[in-house]
Every structure is written in structure tokens, then in C-alpha cells.
C-alpha positions in Angstrom: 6.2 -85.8 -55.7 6.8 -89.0 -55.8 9.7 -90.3 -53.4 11.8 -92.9 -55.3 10.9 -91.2 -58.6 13.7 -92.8 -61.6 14.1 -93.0 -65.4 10.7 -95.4 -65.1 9.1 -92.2 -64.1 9.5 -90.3 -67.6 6.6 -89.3 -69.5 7.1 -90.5 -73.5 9.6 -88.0 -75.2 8.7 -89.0 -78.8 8.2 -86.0 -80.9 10.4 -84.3 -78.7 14.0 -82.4 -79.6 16.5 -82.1 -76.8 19.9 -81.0 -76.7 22.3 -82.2 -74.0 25.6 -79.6 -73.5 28.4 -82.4 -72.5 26.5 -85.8 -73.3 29.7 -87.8 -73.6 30.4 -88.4 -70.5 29.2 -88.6 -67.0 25.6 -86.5 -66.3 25.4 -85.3 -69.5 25.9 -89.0 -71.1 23.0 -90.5 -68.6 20.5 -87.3 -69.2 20.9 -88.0 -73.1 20.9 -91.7 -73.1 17.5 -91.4 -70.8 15.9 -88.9 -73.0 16.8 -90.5 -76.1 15.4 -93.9 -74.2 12.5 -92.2 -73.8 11.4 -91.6 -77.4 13.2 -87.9 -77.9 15.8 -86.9 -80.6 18.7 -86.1 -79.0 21.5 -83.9 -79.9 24.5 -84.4 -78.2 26.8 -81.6 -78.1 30.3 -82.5 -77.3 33.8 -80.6 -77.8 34.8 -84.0 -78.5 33.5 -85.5 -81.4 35.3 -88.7 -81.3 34.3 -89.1 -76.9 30.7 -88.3 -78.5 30.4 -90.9 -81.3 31.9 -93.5 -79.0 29.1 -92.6 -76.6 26.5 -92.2 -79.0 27.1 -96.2 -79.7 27.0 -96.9 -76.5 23.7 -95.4 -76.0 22.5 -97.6 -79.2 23.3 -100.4 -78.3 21.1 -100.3 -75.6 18.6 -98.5 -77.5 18.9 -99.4 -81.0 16.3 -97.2 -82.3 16.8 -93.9 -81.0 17.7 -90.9 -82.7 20.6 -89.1 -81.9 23.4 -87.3 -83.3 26.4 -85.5 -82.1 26.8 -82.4 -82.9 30.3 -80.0 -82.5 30.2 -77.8 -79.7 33.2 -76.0 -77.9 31.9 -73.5 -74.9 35.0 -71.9 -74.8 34.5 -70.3 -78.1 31.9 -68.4 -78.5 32.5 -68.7 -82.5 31.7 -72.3 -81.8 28.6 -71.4 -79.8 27.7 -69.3 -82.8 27.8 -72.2 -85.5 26.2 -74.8 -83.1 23.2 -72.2 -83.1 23.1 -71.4 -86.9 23.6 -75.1 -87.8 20.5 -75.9 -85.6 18.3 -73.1 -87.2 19.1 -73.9 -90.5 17.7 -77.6 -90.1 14.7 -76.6 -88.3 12.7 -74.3 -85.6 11.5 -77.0 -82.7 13.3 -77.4 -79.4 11.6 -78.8 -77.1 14.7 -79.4 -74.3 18.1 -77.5 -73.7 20.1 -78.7 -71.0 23.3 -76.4 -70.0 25.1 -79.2 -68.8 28.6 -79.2 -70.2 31.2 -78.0 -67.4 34.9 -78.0 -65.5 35.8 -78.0 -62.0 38.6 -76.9 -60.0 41.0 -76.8 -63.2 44.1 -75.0 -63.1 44.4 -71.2 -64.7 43.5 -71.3 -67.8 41.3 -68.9 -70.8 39.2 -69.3 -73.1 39.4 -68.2 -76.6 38.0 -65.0 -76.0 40.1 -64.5 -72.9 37.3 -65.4 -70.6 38.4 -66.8 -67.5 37.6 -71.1 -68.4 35.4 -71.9 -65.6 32.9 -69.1 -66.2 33.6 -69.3 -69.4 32.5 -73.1 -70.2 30.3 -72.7 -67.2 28.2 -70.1 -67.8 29.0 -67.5 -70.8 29.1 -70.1 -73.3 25.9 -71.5 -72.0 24.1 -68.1 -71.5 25.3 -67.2 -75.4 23.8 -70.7 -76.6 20.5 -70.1 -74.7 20.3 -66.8 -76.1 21.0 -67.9 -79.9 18.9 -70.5 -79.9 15.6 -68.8 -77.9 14.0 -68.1 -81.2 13.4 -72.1 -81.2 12.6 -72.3 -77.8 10.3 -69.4 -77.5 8.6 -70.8 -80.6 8.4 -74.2 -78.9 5.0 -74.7 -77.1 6.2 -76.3 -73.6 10.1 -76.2 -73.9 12.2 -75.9 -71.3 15.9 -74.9 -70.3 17.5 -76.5 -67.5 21.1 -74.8 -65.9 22.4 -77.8 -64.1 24.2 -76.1 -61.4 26.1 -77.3 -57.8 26.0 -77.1 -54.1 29.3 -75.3 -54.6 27.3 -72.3 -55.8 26.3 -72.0 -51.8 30.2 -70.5 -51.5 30.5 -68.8 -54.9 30.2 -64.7 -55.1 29.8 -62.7 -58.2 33.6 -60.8 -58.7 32.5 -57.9 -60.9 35.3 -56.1 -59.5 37.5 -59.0 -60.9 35.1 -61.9 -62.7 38.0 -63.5 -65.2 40.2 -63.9 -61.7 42.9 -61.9 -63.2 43.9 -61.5 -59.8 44.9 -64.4 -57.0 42.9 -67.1 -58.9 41.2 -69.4 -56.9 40.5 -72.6 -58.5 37.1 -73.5 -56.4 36.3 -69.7 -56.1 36.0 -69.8 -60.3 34.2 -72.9 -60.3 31.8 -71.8 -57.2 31.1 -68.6 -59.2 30.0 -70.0 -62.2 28.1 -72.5 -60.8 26.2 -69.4 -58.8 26.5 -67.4 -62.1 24.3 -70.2 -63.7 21.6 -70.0 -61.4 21.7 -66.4 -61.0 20.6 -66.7 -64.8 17.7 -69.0 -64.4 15.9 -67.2 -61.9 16.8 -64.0 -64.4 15.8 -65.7 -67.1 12.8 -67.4 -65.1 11.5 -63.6 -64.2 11.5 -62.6 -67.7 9.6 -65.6 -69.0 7.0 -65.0 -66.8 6.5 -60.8 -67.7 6.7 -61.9 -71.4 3.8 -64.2 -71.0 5.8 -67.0 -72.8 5.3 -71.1 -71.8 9.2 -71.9 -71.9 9.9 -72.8 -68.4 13.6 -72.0 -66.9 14.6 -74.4 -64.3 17.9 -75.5 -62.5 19.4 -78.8 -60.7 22.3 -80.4 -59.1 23.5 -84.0 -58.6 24.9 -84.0 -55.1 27.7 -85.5 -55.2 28.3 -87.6 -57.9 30.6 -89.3 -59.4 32.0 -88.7 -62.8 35.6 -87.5 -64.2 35.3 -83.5 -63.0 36.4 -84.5 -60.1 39.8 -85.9 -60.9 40.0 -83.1 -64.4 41.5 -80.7 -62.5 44.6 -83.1 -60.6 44.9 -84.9 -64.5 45.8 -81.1 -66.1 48.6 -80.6 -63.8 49.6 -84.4 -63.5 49.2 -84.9 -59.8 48.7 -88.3 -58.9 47.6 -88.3 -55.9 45.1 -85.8 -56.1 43.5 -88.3 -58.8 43.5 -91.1 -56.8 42.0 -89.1 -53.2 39.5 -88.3 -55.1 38.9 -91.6 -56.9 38.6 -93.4 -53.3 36.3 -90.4 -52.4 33.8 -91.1 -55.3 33.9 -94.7 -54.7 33.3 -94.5 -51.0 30.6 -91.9 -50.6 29.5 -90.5 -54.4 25.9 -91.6 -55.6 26.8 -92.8 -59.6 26.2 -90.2 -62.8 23.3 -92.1 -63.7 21.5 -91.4 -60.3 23.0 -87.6 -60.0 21.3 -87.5 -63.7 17.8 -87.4 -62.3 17.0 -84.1 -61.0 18.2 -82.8 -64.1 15.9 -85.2 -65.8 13.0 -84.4 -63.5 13.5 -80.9 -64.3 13.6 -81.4 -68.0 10.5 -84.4 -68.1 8.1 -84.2 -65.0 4.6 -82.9 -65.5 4.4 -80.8 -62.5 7.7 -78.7 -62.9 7.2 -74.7 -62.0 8.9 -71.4 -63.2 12.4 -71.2 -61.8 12.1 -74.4 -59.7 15.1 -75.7 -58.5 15.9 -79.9 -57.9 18.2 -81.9 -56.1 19.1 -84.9 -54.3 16.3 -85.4 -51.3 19.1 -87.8 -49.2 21.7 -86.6 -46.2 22.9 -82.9 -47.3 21.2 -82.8 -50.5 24.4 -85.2 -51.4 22.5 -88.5 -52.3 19.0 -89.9 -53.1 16.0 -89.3 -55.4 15.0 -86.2 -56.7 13.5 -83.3 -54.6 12.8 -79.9 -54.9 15.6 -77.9 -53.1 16.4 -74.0 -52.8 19.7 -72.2 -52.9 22.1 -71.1 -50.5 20.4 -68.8 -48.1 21.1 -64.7 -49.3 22.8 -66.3 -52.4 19.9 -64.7 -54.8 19.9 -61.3 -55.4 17.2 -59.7 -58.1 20.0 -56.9 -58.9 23.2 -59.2 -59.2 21.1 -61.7 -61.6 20.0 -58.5 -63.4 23.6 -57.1 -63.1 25.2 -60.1 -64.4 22.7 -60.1 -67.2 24.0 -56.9 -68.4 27.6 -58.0 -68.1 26.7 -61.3 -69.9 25.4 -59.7 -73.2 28.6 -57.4 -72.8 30.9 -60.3 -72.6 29.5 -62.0 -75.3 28.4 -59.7 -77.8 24.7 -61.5 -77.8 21.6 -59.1 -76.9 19.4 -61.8 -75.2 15.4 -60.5 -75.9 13.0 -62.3 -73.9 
């Protein structure tokens, strides 16, 4: 591939339909104002609507004739999930791009609406129920792709059946390192069953590095702790690559011709923390065939959704 591969790189996205989980702000923002750049309609699907209009003029601005709209959509309800889903069917049948991008890190105890604990809520159940609820698109889609945009933090993250809302001695990175191992668990799943059903959609995964955008300092703004916010502030400016540079292995993953079943993308620089796009594997032992199968079960349990490939 090629070695300083950008945004230049993208094939023409016209035609295209793509929604962006998160596109207000940080990775999310930079994959939809790229793809949307690039000729693609763009949904941008934001908890926020007001974040997600101010961002959507942003990206306008700069590219006065794209086509995008934002589009309600709160992961930590699954009744939100739901609506996103039936909205999207009722205007039409095409997607060409889903990118489960949407996320938190390191935040304080907290549930979602369903009593999920947050970070594998948001993470990865609301994201496994959206992929589900909208496959009848995707499957019908010639060429469509899903991309779980995941984290090295998956490399110390362990699926707690025995426990997985943390109902006991929450650890704040522990959540976050599970659902970040919880999402690619699912693509290579998900990737598996693709391929036995004979179906074109590919399932793919990436990871910024270390970049810099606001999860790092969510967790230290919940519980008001100043200087948690500003350590990690000086971190990001002294060794974090921007969002719009940890954008591009998700963007390779979404755009790039020669993009395989269950491949997996990240930064090619100093610990898979900085630099172009590359293809990169997960933590060594860190996927199992019968956890990702386990968890599948447990996910359509959780969430009420029977996922068919």
C-alpha cells in the first residue's frame, strides 16, 4: 500500500451513502467531512443535534456542495438505536458505509438507559444493535462496508461474562478496554459470517493511535478534575498525531480498493501511535473464535435484536 497514503488518496464517493456514528467532533467529524469531500452523502449521527449542525456548517463551508445531514442518534438507548434504523429504512434501502465510531473513554460509573454498563454500552451494544437493524441495507448494498473503529487499549481489555456491566469493582480503563476488544471481537464475528453467507459486505476495523480529540479529557470533565484535564491536554499536544490524521485508517478501511474481509488498520509510525495508515493485527491471544461467538449470543440477549447474517 501506499506509504504516505491521505485524504488525496480517496477513490470518488459520489453515489455513495455513508453514515458516521459520532461525526461532531474529533475522528468521527474528520471521517464525515472527508467522505462528504469526496462526493458521498453523509449522515451524521450525533446525540447532539445542536454539536452536529454546528459541525455540519463547518464541514460546508469548506465544501459547499456536499450532502449531509444530521441525524438523532443516542447509543445509550437502544429505543434511539431503534428509530435511527426505522427513520433510515423508511427513506430508502442503500448504504453503502457504516462507521461505528461514536464512543467514551475512561468516564466515571455510569448506565445507560437500559442499565448497560455506559462504556460497553455506547461502545459496543449500541453499535452491534445499529449494525444489526440496519443490515437489511447493507446486505442489499453491492460493495458496502462496516468499519468498528476500535483501540490499542483493546490489547489489555478481557471479556467479563462473569461480570460484563462492572457491577462489581468498576474499573474505568477495564470498561473502556473491554468494549474496545468487544468491538473487534464483533468484526472478525461478523467478518466470518459474511464470508459463509456468500455476501460482498465487507467487515473491517481501525484505530487512530493516539490521537488527539476531547475523550481524553471526558472522563476528568465528568467529575470536574482539573488537573486531570489539563495532564492530558499537555499530553495530546506534546506527543498526539491530530483527529484528522488518526481519521485515516478508518477512512482507508471505509474507501481503499484493496481492503480484505476482517482486515484490521492502523497507524504504521513508532508503536502503532503515529503515521500513515497500515495494516496492523490485534493483541497477540486477544481473538478467540468462541468468545466472539460467545459475545454474539450475549449481544442479541442484551439487546433484544436477532442479528441474521
Amino acid at each position: 500500500m501506499k506509504k504516505n497514503w491521505s485524504v488525496d488518496d480517496i477513490p470518488s464517493q459520489k453515489g455513495r451513502i455513508a453514515v458516521v456514528t459520532g461525526a461532531n467532533s474529533g475522528l468521527g467529524y474528520h471521517t464525515a467531512r472527508a467522505l462528504a469531500g469526496k462526493g458521498a452523502k453523509v449522515l451524521m449521527a450525533c446525540r447532539n443535534l445542536e454539536k452536529g449542525a454546528l459541525a455540519k456548517q463547518e464541514i460546508l463551508a469548506q465544501y459547499p456542495e456536499a450532502e449531509i445531514e444530521v441525524w438523532q442518534l443516542d447509543l445509550a438507548s437502544l429505543q434511539s438505536v431503534r428509530a435511527f434504523a426505522d427513520k433510515f429504512l423508511a427513506n430508502g434501502d442503500r448504504l453503502d458505509l457504516l462507521i461505528n465510531n461514536a464512543g467514551l473513554m475512561a468516564i466515571p460509573e455510569n448506565r445507560t438507559e437500559e442499565g448497560f454498563e455506559m462504556q460497553f454500552g455506547v461502545n459496543y451494544l449500541g453499535h452491534f444493535a445499529l449494525t444489526a437493524l440496519l443490515w437489511q441495507a447493507l446486505s442489499g448494498t453491492s460493495g458496502s462496508r462496516i468499519v468498528q473503529v476500535s483501540s490499542l487499549a483493546h490489547k489489555f481489555g478481557r471479556i467479563r461474562f462473569e461480570d460484563i456491566h462492572w457491577k462489581q469493582k468498576y474499573s474505568k480503563w477495564g470498561a473502556y478496554g473491554m468494549s474496545k476488544l468487544a468491538g473487534l471481537l464483533f468484526m472478525h464475528e461478523l467478518a466470518g459470517r459474511i464470508g459463509r453467507s456468500g455476501s460482498d459486505v465487507i467487515s473491517a476495523a481501525a484505530h487512530p493511535g493516539y490521537a488527539s480529540t476531547e475523550l481524553q479529557t471526558k472522563g476528568a470533565k465528568m467529575k470536574g478534575k482539573r488537573l486531570g484535564i489539563a495532564m492530558f491536554s499537555v499530553a495530546n499536544g506534546l506527543a498526539a498525531q491530530s483527529a484528522a490524521k488518526g481519521a485515516l485508517p478508518i477512512l482507508y478501511a471505509a474507501t481503499a480498493v484493496n481492503v480484505t474481509q476482517g482486515a484490521y488498520y492502523g497507524p504504521q509510525g513508532f508503536m502503532r501511535l503515529w503515521g500513515g495508515p497500515a495494516p496492523d493485527k490485534p493483541g497477540r491471544k486477544k481473538i478467540s473464535a468462541e468468545t466472539a461467538e460467545e459475545l454474539w449470543k450475549v449481544s442479541e440477549s442484551l439487546t433484544g435484536v436477532d442479528f441474521e447474517v
